[in-house]
PDB file as gemmi writes it, atoms N, CA and C in Angstrom:
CRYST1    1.000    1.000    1.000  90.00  90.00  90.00 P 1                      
ATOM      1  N   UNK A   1     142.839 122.560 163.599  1.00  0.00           N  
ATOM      2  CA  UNK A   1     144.229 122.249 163.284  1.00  0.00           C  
ATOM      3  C   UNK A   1     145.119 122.758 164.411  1.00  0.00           C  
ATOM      4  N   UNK A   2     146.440 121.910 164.272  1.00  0.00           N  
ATOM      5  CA  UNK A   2     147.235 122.694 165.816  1.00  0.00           C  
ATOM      6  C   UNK A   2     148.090 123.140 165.510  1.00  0.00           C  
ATOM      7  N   UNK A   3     148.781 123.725 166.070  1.00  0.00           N  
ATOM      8  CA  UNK A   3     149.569 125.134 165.682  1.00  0.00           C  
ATOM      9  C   UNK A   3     151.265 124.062 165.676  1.00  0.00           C  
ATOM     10  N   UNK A   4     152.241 124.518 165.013  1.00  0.00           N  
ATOM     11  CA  UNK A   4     153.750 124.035 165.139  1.00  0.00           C  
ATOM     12  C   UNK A   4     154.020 124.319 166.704  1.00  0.00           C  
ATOM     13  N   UNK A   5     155.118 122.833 166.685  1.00  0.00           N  
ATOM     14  CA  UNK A   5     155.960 123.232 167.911  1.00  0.00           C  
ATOM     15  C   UNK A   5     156.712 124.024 167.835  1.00  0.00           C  
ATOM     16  N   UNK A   6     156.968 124.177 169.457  1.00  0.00           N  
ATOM     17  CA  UNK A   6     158.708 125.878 168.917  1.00  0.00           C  
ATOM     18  C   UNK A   6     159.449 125.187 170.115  1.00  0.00           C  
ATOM     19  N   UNK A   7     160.539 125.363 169.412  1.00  0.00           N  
ATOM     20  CA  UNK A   7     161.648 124.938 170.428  1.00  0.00           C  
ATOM     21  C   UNK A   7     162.326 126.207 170.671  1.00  0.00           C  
ATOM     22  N   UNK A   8     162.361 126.282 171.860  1.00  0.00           N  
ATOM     23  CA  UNK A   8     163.656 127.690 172.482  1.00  0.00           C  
ATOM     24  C   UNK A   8     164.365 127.406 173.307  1.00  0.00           C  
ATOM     25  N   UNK A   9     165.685 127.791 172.909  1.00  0.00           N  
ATOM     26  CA  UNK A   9     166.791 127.304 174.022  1.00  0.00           C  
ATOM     27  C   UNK A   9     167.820 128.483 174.032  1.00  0.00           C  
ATOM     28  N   UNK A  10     168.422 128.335 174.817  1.00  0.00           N  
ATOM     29  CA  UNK A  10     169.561 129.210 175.195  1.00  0.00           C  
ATOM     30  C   UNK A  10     170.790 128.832 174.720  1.00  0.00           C  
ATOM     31  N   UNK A  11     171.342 130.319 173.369  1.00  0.00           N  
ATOM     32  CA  UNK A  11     172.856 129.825 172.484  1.00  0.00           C  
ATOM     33  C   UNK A  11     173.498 130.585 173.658  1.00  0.00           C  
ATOM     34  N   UNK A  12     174.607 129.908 174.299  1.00  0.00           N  
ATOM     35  CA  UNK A  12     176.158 130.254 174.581  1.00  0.00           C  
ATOM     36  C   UNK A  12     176.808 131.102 173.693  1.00  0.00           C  
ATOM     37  N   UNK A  13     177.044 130.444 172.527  1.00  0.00           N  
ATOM     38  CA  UNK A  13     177.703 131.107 170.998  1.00  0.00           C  
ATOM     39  C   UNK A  13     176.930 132.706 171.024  1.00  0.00           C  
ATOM     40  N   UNK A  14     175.567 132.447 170.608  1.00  0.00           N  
ATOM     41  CA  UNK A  14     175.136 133.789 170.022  1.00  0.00           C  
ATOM     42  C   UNK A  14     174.283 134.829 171.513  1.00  0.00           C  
ATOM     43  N   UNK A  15     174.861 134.469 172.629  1.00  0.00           N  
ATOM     44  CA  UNK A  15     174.558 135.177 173.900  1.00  0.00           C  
ATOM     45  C   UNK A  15     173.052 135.163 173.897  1.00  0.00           C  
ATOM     46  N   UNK A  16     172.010 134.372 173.956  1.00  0.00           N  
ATOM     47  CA  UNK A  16     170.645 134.686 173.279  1.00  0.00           C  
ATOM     48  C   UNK A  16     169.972 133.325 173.281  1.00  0.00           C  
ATOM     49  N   UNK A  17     168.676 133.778 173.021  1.00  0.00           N  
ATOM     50  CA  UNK A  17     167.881 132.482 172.609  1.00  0.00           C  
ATOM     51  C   UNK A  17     167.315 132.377 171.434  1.00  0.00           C  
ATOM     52  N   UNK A  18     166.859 131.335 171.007  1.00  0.00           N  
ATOM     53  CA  UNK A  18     167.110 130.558 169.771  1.00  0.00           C  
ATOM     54  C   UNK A  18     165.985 129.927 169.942  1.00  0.00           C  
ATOM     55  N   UNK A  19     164.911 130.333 168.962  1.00  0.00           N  
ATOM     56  CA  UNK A  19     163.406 129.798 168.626  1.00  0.00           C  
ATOM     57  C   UNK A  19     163.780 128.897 167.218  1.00  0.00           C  
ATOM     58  N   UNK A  20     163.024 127.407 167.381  1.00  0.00           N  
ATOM     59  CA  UNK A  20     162.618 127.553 166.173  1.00  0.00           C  
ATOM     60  C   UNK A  20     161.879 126.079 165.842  1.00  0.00           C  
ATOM     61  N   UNK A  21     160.797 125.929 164.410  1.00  0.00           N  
ATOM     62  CA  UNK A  21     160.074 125.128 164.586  1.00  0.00           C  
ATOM     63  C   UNK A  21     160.367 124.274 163.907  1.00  0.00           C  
ATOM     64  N   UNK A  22     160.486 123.310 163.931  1.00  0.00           N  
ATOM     65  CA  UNK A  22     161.055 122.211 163.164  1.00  0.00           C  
ATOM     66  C   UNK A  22     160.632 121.198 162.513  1.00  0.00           C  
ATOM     67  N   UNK A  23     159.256 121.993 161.814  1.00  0.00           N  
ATOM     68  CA  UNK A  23     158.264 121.126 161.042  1.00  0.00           C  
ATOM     69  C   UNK A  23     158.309 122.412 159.187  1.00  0.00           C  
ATOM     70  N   UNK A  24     158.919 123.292 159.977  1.00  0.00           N  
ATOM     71  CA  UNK A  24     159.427 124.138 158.479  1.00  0.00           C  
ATOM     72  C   UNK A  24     161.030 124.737 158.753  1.00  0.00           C  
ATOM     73  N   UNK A  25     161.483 123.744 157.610  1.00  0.00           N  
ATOM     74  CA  UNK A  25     162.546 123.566 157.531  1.00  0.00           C  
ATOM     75  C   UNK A  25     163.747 125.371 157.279  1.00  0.00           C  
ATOM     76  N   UNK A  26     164.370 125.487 158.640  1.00  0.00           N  
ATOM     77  CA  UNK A  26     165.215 126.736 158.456  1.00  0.00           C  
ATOM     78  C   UNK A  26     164.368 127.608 158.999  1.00  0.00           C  
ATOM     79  N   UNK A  27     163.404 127.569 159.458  1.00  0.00           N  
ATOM     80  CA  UNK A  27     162.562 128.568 160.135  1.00  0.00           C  
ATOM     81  C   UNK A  27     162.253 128.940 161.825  1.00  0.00           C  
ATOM     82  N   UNK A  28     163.865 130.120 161.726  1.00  0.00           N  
ATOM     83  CA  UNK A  28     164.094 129.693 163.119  1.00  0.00           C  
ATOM     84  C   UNK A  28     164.354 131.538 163.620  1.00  0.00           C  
ATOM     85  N   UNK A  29     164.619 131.898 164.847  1.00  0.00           N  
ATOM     86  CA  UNK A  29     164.991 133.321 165.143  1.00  0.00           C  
ATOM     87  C   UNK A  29     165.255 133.262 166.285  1.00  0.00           C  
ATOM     88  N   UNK A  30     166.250 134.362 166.846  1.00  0.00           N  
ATOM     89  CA  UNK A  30     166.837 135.207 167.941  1.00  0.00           C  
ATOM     90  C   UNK A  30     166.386 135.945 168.475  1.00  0.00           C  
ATOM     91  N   UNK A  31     166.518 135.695 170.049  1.00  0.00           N  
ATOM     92  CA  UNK A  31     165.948 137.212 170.992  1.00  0.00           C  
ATOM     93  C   UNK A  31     166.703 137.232 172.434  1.00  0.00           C  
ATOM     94  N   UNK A  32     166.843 138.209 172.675  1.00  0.00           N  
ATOM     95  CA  UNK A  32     167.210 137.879 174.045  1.00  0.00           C  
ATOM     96  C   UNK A  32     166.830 137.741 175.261  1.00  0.00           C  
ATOM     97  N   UNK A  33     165.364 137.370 175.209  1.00  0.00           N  
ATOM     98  CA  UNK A  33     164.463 136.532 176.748  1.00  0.00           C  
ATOM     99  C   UNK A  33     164.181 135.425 175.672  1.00  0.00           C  
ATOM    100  N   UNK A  34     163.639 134.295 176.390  1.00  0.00           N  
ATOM    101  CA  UNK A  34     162.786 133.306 175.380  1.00  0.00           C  
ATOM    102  C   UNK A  34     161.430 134.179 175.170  1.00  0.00           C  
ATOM    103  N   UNK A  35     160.776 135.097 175.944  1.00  0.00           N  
ATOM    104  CA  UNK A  35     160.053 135.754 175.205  1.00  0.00           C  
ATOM    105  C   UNK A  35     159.427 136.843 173.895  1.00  0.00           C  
ATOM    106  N   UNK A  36     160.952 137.227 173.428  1.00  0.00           N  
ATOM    107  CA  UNK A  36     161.051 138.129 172.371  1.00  0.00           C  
ATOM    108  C   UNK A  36     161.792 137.270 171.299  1.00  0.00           C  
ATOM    109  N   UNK A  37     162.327 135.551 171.286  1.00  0.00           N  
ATOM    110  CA  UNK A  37     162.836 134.623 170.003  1.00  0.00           C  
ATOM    111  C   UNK A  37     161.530 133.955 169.949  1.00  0.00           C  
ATOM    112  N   UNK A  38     160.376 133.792 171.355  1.00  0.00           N  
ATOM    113  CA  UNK A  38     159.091 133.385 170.659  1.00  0.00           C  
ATOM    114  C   UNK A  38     158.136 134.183 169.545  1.00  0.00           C  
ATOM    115  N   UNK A  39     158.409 135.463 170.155  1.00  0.00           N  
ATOM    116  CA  UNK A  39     157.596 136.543 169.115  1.00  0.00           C  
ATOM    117  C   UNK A  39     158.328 136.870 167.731  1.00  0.00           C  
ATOM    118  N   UNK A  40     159.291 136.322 167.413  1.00  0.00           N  
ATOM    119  CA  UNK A  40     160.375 136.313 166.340  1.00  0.00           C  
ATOM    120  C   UNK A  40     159.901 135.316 165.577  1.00  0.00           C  
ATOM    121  N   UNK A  41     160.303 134.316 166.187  1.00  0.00           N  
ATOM    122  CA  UNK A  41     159.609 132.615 165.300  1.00  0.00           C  
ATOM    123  C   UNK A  41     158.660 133.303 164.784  1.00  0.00           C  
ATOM    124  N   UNK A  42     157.630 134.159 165.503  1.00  0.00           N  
ATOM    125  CA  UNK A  42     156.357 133.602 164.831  1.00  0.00           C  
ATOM    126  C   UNK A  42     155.689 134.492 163.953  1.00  0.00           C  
ATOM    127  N   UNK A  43     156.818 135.768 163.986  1.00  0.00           N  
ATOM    128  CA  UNK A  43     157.224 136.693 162.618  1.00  0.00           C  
ATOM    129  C   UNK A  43     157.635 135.416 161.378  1.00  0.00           C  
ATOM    130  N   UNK A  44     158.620 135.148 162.175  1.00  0.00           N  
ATOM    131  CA  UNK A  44     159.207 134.206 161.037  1.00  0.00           C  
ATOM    132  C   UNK A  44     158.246 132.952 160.482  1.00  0.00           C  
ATOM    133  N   UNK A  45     157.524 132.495 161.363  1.00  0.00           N  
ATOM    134  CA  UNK A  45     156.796 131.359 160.839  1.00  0.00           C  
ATOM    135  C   UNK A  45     155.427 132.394 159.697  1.00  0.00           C  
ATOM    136  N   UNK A  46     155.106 133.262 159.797  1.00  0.00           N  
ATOM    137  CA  UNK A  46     154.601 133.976 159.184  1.00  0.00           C  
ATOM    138  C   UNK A  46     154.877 133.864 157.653  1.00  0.00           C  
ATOM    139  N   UNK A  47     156.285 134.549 157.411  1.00  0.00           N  
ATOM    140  CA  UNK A  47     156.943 134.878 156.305  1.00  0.00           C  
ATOM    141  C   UNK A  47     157.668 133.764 155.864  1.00  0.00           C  
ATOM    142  N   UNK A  48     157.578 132.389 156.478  1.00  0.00           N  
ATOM    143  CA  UNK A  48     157.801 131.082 155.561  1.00  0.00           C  
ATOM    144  C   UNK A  48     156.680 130.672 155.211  1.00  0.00           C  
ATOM    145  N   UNK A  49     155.537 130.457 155.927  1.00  0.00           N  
ATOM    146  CA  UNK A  49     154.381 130.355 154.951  1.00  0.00           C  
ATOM    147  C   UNK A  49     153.690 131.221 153.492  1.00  0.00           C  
ATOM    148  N   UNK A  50     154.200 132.544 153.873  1.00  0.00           N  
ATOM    149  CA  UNK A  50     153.716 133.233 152.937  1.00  0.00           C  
ATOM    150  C   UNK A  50     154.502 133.215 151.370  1.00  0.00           C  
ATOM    151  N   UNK A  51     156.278 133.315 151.972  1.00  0.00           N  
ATOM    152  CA  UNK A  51     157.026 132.775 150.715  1.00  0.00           C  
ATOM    153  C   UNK A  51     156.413 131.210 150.439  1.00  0.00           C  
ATOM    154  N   UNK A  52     156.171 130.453 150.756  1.00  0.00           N  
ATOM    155  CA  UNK A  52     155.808 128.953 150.621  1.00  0.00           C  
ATOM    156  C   UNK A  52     154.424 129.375 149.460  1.00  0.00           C  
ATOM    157  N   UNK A  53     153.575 130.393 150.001  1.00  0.00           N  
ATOM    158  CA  UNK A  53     152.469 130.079 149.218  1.00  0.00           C  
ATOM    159  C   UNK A  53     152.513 130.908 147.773  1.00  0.00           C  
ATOM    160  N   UNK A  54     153.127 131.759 148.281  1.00  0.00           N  
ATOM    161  CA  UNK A  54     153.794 132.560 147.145  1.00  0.00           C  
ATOM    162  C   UNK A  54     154.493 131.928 145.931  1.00  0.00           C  
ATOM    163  N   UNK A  55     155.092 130.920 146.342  1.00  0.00           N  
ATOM    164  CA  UNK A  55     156.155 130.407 145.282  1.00  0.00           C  
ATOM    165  C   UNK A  55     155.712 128.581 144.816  1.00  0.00           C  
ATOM    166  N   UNK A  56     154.363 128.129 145.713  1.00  0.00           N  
ATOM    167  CA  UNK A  56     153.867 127.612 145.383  1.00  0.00           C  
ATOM    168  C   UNK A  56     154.136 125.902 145.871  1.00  0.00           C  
ATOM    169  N   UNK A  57     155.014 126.369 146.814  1.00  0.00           N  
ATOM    170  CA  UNK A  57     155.909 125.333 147.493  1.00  0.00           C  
ATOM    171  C   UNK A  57     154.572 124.662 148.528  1.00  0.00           C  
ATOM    172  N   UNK A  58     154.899 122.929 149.097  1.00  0.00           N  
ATOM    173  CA  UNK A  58     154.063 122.997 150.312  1.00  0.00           C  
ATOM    174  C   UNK A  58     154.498 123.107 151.959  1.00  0.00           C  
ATOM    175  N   UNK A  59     153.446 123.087 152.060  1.00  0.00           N  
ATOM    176  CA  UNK A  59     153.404 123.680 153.912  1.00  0.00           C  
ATOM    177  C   UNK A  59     153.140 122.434 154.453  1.00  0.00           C  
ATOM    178  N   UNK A  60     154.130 122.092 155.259  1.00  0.00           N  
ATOM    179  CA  UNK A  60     153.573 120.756 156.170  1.00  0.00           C  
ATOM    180  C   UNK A  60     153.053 121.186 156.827  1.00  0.00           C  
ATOM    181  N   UNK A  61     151.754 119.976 157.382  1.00  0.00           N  
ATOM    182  CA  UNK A  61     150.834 119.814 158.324  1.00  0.00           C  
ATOM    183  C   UNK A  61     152.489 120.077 160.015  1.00  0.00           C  
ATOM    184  N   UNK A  62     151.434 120.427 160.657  1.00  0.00           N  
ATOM    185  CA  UNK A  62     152.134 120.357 162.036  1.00  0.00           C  
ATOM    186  C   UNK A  62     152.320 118.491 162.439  1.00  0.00           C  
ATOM    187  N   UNK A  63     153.336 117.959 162.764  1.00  0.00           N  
ATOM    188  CA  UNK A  63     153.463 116.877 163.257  1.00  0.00           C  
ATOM    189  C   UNK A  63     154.453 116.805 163.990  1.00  0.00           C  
ATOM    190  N   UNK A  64     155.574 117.333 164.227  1.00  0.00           N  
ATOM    191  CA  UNK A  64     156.130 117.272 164.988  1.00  0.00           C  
ATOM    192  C   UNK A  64     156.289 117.553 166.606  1.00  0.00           C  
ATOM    193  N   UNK A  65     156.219 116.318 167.550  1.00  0.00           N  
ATOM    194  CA  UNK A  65     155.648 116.756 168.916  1.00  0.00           C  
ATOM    195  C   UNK A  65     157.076 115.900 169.585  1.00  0.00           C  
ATOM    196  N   UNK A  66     157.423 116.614 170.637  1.00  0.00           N  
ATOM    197  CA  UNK A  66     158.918 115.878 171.282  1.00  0.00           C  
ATOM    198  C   UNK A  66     158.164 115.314 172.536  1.00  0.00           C  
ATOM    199  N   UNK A  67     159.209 114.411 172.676  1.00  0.00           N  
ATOM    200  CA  UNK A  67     158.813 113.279 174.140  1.00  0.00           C  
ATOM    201  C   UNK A  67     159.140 114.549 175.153  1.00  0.00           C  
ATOM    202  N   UNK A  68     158.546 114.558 176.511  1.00  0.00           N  
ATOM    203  CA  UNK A  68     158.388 115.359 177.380  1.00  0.00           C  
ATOM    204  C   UNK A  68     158.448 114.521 178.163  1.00  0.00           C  
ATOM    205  N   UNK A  69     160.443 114.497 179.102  1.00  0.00           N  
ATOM    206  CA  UNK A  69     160.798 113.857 180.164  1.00  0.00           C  
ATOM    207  C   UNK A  69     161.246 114.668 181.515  1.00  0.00           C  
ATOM    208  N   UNK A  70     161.189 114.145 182.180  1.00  0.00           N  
ATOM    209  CA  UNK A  70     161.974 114.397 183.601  1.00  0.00           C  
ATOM    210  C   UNK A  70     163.227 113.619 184.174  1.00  0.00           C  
ATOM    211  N   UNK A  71     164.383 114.044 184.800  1.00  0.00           N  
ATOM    212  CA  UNK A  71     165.347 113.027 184.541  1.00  0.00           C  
ATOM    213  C   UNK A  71     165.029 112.967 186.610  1.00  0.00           C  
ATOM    214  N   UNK A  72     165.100 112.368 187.079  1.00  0.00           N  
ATOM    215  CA  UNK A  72     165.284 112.488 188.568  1.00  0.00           C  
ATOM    216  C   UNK A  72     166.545 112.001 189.044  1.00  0.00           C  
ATOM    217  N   UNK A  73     166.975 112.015 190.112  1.00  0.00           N  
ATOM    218  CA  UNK A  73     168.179 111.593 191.062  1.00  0.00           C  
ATOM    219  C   UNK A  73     167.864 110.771 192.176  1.00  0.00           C  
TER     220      UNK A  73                                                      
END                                                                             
């Protein structure tokens, strides 16, 4: 099975970056390298599966994969 995508980008607003996967809905976190909002997500992707199984809710399969472009000049 393959693991969720993570999107990380850089908030202006919240001075920081901004992980998050978008195959579980609201399951997202803050850090300030993209390397410490990746290790966050995946606290967080943790503790949405576990409330999910806990409460009996389901877990989507991973499917979400983004087009991967280059823009040139």
């Amino acid at each position: 099975m393959s693991d969720y995508h993570i999107n990380i980008f850089y908030s202006e607003e919240d001075g920081g970056y901004i992980a998050d996967i978008p195959d579980l809905d609201s399951c997202s976190a803050f850090g300030e390298t993209p390397e410490l909002a990746l290790e966050e997500v995946e606290k967080a992707k943790k503790a949405w599966i576990e409330a999910a199984h806990q409460s009996g809710k389901p877990i989507p399969s991973p499917r979400y994969r983004p087009v991967i472009y280059q823009v040139t000049h």
